[in-house]
C-alpha positions in Angstrom: 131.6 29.6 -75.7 127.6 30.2 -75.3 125.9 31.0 -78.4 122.3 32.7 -79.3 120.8 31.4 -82.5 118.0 31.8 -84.4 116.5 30.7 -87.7 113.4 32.6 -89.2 111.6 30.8 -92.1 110.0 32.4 -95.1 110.1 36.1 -94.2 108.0 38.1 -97.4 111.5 40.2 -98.2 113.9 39.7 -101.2 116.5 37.5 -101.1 119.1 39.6 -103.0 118.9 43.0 -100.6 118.9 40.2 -97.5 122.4 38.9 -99.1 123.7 42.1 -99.3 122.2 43.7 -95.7 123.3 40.3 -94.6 126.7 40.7 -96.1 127.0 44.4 -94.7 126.5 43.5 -91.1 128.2 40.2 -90.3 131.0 39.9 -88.1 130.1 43.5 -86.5 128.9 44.2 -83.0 125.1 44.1 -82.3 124.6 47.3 -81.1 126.3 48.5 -84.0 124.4 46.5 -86.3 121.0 47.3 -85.1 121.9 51.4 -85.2 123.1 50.7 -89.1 119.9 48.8 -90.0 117.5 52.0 -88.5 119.7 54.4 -90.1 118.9 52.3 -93.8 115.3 52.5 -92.4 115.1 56.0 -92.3 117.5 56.3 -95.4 120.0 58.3 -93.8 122.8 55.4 -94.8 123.0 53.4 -97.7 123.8 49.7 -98.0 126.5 49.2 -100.7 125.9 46.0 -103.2 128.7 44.0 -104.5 127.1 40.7 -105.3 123.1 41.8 -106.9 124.6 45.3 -108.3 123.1 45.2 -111.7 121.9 49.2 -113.0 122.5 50.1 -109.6 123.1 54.3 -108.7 126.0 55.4 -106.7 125.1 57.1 -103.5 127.4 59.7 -101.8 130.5 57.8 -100.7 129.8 54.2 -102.3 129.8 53.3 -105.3 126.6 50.6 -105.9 124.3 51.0 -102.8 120.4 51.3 -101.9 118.0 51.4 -99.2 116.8 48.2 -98.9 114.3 49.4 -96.0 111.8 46.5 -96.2 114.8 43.9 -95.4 116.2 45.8 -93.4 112.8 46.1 -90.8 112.4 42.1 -91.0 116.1 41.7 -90.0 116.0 44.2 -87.4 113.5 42.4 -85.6 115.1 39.2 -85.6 118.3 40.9 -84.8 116.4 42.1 -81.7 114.2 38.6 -81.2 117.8 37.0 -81.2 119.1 39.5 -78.7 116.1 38.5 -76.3 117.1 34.6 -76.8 120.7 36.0 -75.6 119.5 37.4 -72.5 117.4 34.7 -71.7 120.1 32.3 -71.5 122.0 33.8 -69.6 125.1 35.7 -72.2 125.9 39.2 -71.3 124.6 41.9 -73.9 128.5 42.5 -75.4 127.8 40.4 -78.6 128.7 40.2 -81.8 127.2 38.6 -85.1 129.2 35.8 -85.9 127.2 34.0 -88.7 124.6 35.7 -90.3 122.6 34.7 -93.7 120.1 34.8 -96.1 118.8 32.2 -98.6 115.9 31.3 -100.6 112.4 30.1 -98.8 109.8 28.1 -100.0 108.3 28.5 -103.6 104.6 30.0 -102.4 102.7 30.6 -106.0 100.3 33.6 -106.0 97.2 32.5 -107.7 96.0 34.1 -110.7 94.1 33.5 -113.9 96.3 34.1 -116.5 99.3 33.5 -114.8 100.4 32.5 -111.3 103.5 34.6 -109.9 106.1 33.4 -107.1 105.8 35.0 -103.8 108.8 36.3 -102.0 110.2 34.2 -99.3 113.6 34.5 -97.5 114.8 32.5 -94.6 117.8 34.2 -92.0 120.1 32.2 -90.0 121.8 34.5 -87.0 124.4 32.9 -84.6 125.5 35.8 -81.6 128.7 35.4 -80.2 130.1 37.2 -76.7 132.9 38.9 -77.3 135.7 37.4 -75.6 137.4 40.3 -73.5 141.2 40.2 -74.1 143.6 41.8 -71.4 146.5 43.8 -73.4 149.6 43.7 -71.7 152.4 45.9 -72.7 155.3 45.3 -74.4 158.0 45.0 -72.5 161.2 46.9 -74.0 164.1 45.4 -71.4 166.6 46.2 -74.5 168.7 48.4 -73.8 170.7 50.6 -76.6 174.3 49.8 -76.9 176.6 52.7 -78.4 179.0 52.1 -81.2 182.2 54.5 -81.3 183.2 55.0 -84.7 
């Protein structure tokens, strides 16, 4: 089975919302995916939290959720640079997101006077998948219905 991967380093988002997006989106179809992720863009659907849900509001239908937009536009374009890699090898465009996560970068240090502070770095591993396109058969009922006299 032909894969698509992709691994971006050090992207300036938070680690926590990319868990959670991250967690939202995996094992779903790409098309899908990429129509969730605008929708949290323009804050017309929330992502709900599970993990990083600490003083977190409800939002209409879920209980701990935000709108992580900033994540979501970095992981939006790699869903879409991954996409490309996809194409370009060849795999048709019925995929789905296998593996998908986020972890900590590299400690960058802002520099200041009094004190230095950490800069945000996140890297994403994404691994598409084509969905393998399963004939269903019907059952066949050759059983036939024996009567009882009583």
């Amino acid at each position: 089975m032909e894969s698509a991967k992709l691994h971006v380093k050090n992207l300036p988002i938070s680690t926590k919302n990319s868990v959670e997006i991250c967690k939202f989106i995996r094992n779903l179809e790409l098309n899908k995916a990429k129509t969730i992720l605008s929708n949290v863009v323009q804050k017309k659907q929330a992502v709900p939290y599970f993990r990083y849900r600490k003083d977190t509001p409800h939002k209409p239908g879920l209980a701990a959720a935000r709108f992580p937009v900033n994540a979501s536009q970095h992981i939006l374009k790699s869903l879409e640079s991954v996409e490309q890699n996809a194409l370009k090898s060849g795999m048709s465009t019925n995929l789905i997101i296998s593996h998908i996560s986020a972890s900590k970068g590299a400690v960058q240090w802002h520099y200041g006077r009094q004190r230095r502070r950490k800069n945000k770095a996140t890297s994403i591993r994404i691994i598409l998948n084509e969905i393998k396109e399963t004939k269903k058969e019907k059952p066949k009922n050759n059983t036939k219905k024996v009567e009882t006299k009583k």
